[in-house]
N, C-alpha and C positions, 0 to 999 in steps of 0.2 A: 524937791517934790518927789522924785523918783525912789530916794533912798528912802522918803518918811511911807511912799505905800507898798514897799516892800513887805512880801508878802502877807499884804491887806488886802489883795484883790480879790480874793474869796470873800471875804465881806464885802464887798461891793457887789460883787456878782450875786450872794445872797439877798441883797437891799432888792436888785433888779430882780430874780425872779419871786419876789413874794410882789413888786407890784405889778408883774404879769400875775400872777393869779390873780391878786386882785382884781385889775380890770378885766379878766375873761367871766369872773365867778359873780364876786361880793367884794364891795368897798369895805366889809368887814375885813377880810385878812389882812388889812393895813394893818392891823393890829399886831399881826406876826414882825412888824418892821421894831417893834419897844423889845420880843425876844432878841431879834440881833441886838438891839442896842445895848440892854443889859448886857449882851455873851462878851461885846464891844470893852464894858464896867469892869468885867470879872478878866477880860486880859489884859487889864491897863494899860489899853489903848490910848492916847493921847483923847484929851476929852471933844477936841476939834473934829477928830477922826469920828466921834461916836454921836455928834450932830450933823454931820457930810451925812452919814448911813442914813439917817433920817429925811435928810434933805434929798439925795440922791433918789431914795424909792419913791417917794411924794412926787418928785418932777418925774419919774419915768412912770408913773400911775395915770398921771395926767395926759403923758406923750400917747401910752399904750391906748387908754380910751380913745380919746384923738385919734388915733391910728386906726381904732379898729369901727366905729361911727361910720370914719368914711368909709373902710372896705364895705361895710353891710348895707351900705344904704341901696334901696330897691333895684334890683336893674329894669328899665324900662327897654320894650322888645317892639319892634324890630330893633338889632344892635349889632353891632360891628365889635365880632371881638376878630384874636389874635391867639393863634396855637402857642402853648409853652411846649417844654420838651418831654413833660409829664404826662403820657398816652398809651394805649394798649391797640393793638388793630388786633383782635380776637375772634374768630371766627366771621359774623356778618355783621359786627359792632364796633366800631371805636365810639373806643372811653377815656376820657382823659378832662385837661385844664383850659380855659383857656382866660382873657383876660379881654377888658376892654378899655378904652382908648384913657381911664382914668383908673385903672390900675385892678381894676375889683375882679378876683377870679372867681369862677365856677368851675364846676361841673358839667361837663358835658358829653349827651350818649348820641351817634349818628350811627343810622339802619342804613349801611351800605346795599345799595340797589342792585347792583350786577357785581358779576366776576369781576368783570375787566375795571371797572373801577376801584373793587380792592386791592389787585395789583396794582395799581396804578399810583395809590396812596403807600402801598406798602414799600416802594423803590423810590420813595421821596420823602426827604425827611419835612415834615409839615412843619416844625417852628417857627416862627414868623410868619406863617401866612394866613391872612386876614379875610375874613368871608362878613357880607352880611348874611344875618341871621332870621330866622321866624322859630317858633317856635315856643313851647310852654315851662315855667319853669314852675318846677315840684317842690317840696318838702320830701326828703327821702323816708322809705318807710321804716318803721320800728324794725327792732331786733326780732327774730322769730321766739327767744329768750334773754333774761337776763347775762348771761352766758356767751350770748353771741356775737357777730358783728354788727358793730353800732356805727353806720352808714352817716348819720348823724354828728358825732364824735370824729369818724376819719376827717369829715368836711372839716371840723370845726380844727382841728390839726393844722388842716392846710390854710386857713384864713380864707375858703370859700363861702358863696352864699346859698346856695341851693346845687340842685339838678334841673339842667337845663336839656329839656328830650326839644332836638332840632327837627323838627319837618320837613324842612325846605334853607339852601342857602347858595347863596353867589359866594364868588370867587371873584377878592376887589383886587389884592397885591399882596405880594411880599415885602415885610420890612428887611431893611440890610442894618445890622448891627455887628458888634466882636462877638456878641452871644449867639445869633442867628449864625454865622458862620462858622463858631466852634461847635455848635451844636450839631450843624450839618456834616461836618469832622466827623464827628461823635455818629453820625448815623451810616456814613461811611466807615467806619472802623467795624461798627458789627456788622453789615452785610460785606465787605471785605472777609471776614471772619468767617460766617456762615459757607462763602463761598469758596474758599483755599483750602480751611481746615478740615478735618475728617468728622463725620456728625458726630461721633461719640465724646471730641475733644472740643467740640464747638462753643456748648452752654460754658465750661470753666473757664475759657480761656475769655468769653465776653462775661465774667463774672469777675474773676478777679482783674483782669485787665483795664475792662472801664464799668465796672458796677452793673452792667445789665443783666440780671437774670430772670428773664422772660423764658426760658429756654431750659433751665433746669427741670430735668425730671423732680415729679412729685414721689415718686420713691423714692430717686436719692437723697431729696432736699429731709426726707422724714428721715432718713437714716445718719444724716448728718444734727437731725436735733435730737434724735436718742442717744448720739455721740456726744453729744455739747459743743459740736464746731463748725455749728452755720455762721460764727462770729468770722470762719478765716476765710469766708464768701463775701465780707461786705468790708469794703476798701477802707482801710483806716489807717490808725498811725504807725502801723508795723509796713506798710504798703509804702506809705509814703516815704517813710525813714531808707528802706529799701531803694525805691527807686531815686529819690533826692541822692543817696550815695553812689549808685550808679553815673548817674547823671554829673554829679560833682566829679565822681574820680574820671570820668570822660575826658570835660572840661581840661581837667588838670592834665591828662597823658597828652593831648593836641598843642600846649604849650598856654592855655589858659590862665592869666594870673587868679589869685586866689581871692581877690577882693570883686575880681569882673566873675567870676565864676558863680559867686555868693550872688551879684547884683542878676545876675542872666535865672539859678535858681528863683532866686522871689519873683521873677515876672514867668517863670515859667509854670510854678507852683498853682497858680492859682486858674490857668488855662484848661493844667491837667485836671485840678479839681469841677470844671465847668465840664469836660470828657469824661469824668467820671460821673457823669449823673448826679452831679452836687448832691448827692446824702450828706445828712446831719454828719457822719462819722467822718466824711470826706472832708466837707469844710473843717471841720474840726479838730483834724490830723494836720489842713493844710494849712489856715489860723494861727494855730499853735508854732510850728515848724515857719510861718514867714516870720512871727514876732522873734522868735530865736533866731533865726538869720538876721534881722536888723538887730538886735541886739551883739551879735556877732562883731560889725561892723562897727557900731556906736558905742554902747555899753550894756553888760552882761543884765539877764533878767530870770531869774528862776522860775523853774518850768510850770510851779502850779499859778505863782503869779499868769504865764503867759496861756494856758487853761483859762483862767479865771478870767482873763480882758478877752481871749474868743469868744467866752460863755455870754460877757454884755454885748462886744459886738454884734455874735448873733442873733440874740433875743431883741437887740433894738431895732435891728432891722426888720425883724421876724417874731413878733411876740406871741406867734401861734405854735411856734415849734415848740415850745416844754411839753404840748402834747402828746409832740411826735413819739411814741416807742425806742425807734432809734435814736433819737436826739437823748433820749433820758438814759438808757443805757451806756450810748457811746461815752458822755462824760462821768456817768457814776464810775466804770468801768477802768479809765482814763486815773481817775481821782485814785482810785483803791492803789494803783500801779506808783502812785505820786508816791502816796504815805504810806505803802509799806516796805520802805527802803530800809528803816531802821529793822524790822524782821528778816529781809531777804539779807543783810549785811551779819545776819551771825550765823551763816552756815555758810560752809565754801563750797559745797558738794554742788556739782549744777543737777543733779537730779531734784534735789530735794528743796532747791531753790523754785525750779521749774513747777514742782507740786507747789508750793509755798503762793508761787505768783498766779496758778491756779485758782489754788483755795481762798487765796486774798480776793482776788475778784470774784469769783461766785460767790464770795459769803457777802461782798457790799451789791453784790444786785440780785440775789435771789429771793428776797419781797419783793422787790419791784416785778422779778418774772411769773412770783405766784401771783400776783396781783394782773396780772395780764394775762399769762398763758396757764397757769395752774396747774402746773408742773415743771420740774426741776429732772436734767439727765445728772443721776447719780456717779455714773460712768466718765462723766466729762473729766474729775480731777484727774484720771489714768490717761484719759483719749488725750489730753489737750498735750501732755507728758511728748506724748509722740506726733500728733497733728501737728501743730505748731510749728516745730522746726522745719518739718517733712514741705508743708506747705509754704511757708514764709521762705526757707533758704535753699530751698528743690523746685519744687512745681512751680510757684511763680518765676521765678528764676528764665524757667525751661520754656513759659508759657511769653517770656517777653522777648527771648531769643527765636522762638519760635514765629512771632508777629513780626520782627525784623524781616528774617529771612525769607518770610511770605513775598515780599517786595521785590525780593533779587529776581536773577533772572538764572533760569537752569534750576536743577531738579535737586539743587542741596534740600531746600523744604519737604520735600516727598521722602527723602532719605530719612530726614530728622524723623518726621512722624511717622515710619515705617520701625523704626526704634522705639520711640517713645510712646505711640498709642497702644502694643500690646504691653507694656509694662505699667500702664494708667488703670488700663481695662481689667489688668489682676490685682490692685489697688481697689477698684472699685469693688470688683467680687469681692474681696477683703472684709469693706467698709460694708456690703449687703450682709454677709453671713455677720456679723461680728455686734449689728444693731439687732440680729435676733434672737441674743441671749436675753434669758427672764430678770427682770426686778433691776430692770436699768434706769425705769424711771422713778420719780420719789413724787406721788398724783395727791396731796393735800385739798385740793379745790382753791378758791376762791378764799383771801381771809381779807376779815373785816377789817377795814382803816385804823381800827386803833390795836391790833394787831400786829398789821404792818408799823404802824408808830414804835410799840414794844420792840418786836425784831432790831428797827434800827438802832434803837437805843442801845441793846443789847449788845451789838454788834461796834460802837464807838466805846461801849464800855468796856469791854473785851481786849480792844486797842489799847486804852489807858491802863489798864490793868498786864497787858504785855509789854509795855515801856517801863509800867513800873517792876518789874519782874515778877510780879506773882507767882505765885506755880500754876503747874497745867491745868489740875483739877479746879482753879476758880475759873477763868474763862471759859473752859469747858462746860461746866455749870450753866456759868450765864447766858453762854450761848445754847446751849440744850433746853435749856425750859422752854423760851420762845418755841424752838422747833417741837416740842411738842404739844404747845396749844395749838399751832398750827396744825400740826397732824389730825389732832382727835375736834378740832371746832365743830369740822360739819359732818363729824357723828354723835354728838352729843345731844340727842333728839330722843324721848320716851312715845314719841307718835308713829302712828301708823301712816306712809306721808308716798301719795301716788301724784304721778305728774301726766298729764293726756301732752307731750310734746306738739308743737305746733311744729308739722313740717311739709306742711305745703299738705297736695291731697294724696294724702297717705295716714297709713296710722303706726305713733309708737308712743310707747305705753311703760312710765316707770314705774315698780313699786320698790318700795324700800320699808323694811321691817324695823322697831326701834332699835336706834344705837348702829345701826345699818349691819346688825347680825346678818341677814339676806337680804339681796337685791335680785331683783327679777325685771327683765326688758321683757312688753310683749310686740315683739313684731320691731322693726328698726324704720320703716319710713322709707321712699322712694320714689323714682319717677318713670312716668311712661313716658317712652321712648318714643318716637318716631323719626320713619326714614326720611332724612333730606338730601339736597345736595350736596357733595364733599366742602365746597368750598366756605359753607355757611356750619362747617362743623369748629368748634372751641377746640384750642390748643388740649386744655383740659376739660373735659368733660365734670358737670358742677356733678357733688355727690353730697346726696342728705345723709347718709354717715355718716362719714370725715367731717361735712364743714356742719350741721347741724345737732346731731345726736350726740354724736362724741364732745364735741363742745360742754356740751350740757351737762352729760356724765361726769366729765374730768373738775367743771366747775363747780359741782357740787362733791368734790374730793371722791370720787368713784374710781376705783381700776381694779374691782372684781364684779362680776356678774356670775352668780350663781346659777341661775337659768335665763338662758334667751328664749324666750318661746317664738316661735313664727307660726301666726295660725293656720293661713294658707299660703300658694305657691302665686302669689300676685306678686309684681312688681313694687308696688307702691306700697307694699309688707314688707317685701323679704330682701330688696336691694340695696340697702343699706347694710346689709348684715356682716359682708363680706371687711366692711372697713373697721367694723365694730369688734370684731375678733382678730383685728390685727394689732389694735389699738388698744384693747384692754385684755386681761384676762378673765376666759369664760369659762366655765366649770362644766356646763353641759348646754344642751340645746335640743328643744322639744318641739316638734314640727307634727303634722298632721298623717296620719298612715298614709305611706306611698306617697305622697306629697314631692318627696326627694329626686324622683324620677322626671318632674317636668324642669323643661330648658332654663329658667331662669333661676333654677336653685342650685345650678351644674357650680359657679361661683363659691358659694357659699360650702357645698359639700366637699367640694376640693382645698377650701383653704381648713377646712376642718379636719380633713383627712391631715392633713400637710404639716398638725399642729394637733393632731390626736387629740380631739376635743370628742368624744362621744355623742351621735342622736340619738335620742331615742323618741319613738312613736310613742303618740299617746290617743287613751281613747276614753268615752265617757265613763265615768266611775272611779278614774283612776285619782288617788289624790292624795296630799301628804300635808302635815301640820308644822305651822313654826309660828313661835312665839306668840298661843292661843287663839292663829286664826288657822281656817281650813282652808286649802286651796284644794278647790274640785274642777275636774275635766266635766262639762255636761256636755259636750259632743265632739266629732262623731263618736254614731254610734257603729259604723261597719269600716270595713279595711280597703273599700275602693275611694277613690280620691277622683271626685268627678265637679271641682272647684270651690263659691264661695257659700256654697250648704256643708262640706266639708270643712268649713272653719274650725280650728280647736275653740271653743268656750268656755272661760274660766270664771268661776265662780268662787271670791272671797268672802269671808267671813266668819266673826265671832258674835257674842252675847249680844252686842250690840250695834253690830252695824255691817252690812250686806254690798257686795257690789259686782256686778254681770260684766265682764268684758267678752260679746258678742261677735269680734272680729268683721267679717263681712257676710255672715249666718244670714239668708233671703227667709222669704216668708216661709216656703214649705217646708224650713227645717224648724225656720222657731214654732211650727203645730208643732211638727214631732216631736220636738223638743220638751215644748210643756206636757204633752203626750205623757213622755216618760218623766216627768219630773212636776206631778200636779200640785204638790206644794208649796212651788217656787212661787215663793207670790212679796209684794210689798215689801220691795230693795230698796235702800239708801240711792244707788248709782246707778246707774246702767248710760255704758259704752255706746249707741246707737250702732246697730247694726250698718253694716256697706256705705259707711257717712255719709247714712238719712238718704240712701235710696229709695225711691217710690217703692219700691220692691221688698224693704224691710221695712221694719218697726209698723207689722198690721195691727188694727186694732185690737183683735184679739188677746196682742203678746201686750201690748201697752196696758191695758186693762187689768191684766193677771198681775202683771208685777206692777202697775204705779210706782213708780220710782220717784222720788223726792226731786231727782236733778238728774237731766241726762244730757250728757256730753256728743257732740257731735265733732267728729275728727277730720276737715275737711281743708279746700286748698280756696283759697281767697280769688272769686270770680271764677271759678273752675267751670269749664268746658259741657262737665256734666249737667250742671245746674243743683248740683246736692249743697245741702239737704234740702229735698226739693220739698213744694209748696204746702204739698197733700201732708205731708210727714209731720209738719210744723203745725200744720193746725188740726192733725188728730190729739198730737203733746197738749196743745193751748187749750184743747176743747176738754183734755180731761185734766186740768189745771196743772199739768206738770213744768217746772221750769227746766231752761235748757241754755247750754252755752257752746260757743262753735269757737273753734281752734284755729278761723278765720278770720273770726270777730273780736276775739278776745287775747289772742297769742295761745302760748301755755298757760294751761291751767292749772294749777299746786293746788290738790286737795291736802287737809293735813286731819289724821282721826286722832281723837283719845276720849276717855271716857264721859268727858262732861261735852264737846261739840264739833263739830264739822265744821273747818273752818275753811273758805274756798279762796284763794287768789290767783291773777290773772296779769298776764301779763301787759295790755292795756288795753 
């Protein structure tokens, strides 16, 4: 039996994940189970084997539904659940997992009351401990775009069923299990860590060590993905193989036989894998690495076989993981490494082998990373050249010796990291200067599924066509056209195409010209601020550029902006801007006279400065054409900056179609406004001024222009009450329709000559 499914396990493993899709999706993609069968026909397979395939998906279609019925089924509250080791303590919130007494996890968010009780949770590891519960459980909210994080989608990853926001809860007991106790291991190992090490070695050494990176800076983790080696941050089969030989050749120098040393690895493997924060890529290194160890012992089994029986194992335990990002990576990744041993086997050079093992792997998973993150570090085949080694047979190295002798007793450890911390710390400066060179990333957006299908295809015909030795220029070929439908897809647009971003109560504002000739942001989005107490302050501070705007941008293939305009020096304008111009390239950036000088734009003028991006002031009149529309400044109209009457106002349009973006312009500018500009009358759009303050949109300015549709840019349940009551039903009274960025998400206006066509994001 063993020798006839030699390496057949890959079909089996394919059988298993087409009928998780199915049961997560549609009993339709059963249907994907007749392509394996055929692929089954066309490798004359024994005909047995290619009915098992069949039979195999069908019973695990069946098991999965099964499986997943009961996770969902309602949970009824009050309820006793049980912490997993999946949780955040951030600022005044923990967030995390947890489970109840019949296995079904949620979500769960608890409003820590006092100081002293967040330390009190923070020096204890909570796995296992059991509370009953009160509390309401949610539907998580929509994305703020297409583009964004889908709250929704992470749950359905994990196999939970909602968000469960707690109220109120007791404290019944702790379970005692091998997991609860490893786990508490595990929680001991990082505050051990936190507490010995030097802060600046603290995050890597509880990253690579056991998977936790709560601690990583958000600068460095972004300069390790302009590099292309956050992969050497997440524990996997280079980690494993590493320390299993450590561990082995230990064994063996203390007088260990070589058969008890193998049996002590497999029960030790998979303890480590529980300390390592069980990631998909952990199990999946540590999977792999016990079936080769019993095979060791027993009889031999070739490694993509031993792949491929992790791949059902895991899925049958877990048929929510193919969700996972890491899960999908880790073995695409894994796979590429398998089969391109016949390409790595015809050069001897280890440079070009090192590039080879590289390029092998980003070219099998980079649809799958434009298909999630929507860009690609170009830089990586160079970086990884030299990361790689440096990390895998240096740093971790350094980082596991260094955790040893934390233990001992006397001051060898203080020695060590009196050595090793300033030589990490000019590494780092390294890795900071070296991610701020230009055009390191390769920003496509978003491509469509059956894009991503071409790519792949592409990419295995590629491989066949290098087995067979073609020459270079065919698979070059085949591989270049993909990459370039993917490049130019999401410019391929003859419309005039403006997006009112939804980012809470703030305004930002895309326009994109056809063919995306020019892109124009007005304003980037942001939040007001208030003073609290330290202890209720977040690790990281949330930022609507980074995790919102930028998203968006990059999703729809953007990383140039020709002008950023910020109307005025508001927070909930201009605070985002800062992440925006680190993130893409901006060509210029047009703010309101004097504007520059107030405190919250100190950010922004310094990373401009920093990055020779030119401002320049603008004021009414001023205005320039592209691609037969006019963009005009209709205010201000003087050079003192005395706030949101000082908004710049920009004014689109050609032959056919008009549109006001107002910024946060109050009443007594839009008289003066129409003042100077009496013809401004009956627009397609118009922006609501100060999102629909009582204080904007009087009736006077409503009246002059009637606008078809006006937009209102606001934050869901906001503080303010905008767009407040009076505003709405001056709009309703003179039949204007309107859409809130509250209510609607993002808004995607698209022009061209025959219609206005509006969509939203729900």
């Amino acid at each position: 039996m063993v020798n006839s499914l030699k390496h057949k396990w890959l079909i089996y493993a394919l059988s298993v994940l087409v009928a998780a899709i199915a049961a997560h999706e549609s009993i339709g993609f059963l249907f994907l189970l007749l392509v394996v069968f055929l692929f089954c026909v066309y490798k004359r397979f024994a005909m047995l084997h290619c009915f098992y395939v069949i039979i195999v998906g069908i019973v695990c279609y069946l098991h999965f539904s099964n499986q997943m019925n009961q996770i969902y089924e309602p949970l009824e509250l009050p309820v006793t659940l049980t912490w997993t080791d999946e949780y955040k303590i951030n600022g005044a919130k923990i967030r995390g997992f947890m489970k109840d007494d019949q296995g079904h996890k949620v979500y769960v968010t608890y409003e820590l009351k006092t100081k002293e009780e967040k330390y009190r949770f923070q020096t204890m590891p909570l796995v296992g401990m059991r509370f009953e519960i009160i509390g309401t459980l949610n539907k998580p909210d929509p994305p703020a775009h297409k583009y964004g994080f889908n709250m929704d989608n992470y749950l359905k990853s994990k196999g939970a069923i909602g968000i469960l926001e707690i109220l109120d809860w007791t404290y019944i007991n702790s379970t005692s299990s091998i997991f609860q106790k490893i786990s508490s291991q595990r929680h001991f190992l990082i505050q051990h860590i936190e507490n010995t090490f030097p802060t600046s070695l603290v995050a890597e050494a509880q990253s690579l060590l056991i998977g936790f990176q709560e601690n990583v800076d958000s600068e460095m983790t972004r300069a390790y993905q302009k590099l292309g080696i956050t992969h050497l941050f997440a524990i996997s089969g280079l980690h494993i193989a590493i320390l299993s030989l450590i561990v082995f050749q230990g064994l063996l120098r203390i007088g260990v036989r070589r058969e008890l040393a193998t049996l002590l690895l497999i029960l030790i493997l998979p303890i480590y894998g529980m300390l390592a924060g069980g990631a998909p890529s952990v199990w999946r290194a540590v999977i792999v690495a016990e079936i080769i160890l019993l095979t060791q012992l027993y009889k031999k089994i070739p490694v993509d076989d031993a792949l491929a029986i992790s791949f059902i194992f895991f899925v049958l335990i877990e048929p929510w993981s193919i969700y996972q990002i890491g899960f999908q990576l880790s073995y695409l990744a894994t796979l590429s490494l398998i089969y391109s041993g016949n390409i790595l086997n015809r050069y001897k050079s280890w440079i070009i082998q090192s590039f080879l093992i590289t390029f092998v792997c980003q070219l099998l998973v980079y649809p799958l990373l434009l298909f999630h993150f929507y860009e690609i570090s170009i830089s990586s085949l160079v970086a990884n050249i030299v990361f790689v080694p440096l990390f895998s047979f240096v740093i971790l190295p350094i980082n596991i010796v260094l955790l040893i002798v934390s233990f001992l007793p006397g001051q060898v450890d203080s020695i060590l990291f009196n050595i090793y911390e300033p030589l990490r710390e000019l590494l780092a400066q390294f890795i900071l200067w070296i991610q701020t060179l230009p055009n390191q990333m390769w920003i496509p957006g978003k491509p469509a599924l059956i894009l991503i299908v071409v790519a792949y295809l592409s990419i295995f015909y590629s491989f066949y066509l290098f087995d067979k030795g073609a020459k270079i220029w065919k698979y070059c070929l085949v591989l270049f056209i993909p990459i370039l439908l993917l490049h130019f897809h999401n410019k391929s647009f003859a419309d005039l195409r403006i997006s009112f971003i939804s980012v809470g109560q703030g305004d930002s504002i895309l326009i994109e010209l056809p063919y995306s000739s020019e892109v124009y942001l007005i304003d980037s989005g942001g939040v007001l601020r208030f003073e609290g107490e330290e202890w209720k302050k977040t690790n990281e501070p949330y930022e609507v550029g980074r995790q919102v705007v930028v998203p968006y941008l990059k999703g729809k293939g953007i990383h140039r902006i020709n002008k950023l305009i910020i109307t005025h020096a508001d927070s909930d304008h201009v605070e985002g801007a800062e992440e925006i111009v680190k993130e893409l390239e901006v060509k210029e950036i047009h703010i309101s006279p004097n504007s520059y000088e107030k405190d919250v734009m100190k950010d922004l003028v310094q990373a401009t400065n920093d990055m020779k991006i030119p401002i320049l002031e603008q004021m009414s009149d001023n205005y320039w054409i592209a691609n037969d529309y006019i963009f005009q400044y209709l205010w201000p109209n003087d050079v003192e900056y005395e706030g949101n009457d000082d908004s710049l106002v920009l004014y689109v349009a050609n032959d056919q179609f008009s549109v006001l973006f107002t910024g946060d312009l109050e009443e007594a500018g839009e008289k003066e406004m129409l003042k100077q500009y009496p013809k401004l009358k009956n627009i397609n759009i118009l922006k609501a001024g100060h999102h629909g303050s009582k204080t904007s949109s009087s009736e006077i300015f409503i009246q002059n222009l009637m606008p078809q549709l006006t937009i209102f840019s606001s934050g869901k349940n906001n503080r303010y009450g905008h767009p407040h009551k009076e505003v709405i039903e001056r709009y309703q009274n003179n039949g204007i329709g309107m859409l809130n960025t509250a209510d609607s998400g993002t808004i995607e206006i698209t022009v061209n000559k025959k219609e206005i066509k509006v969509i939203t994001s729900y």
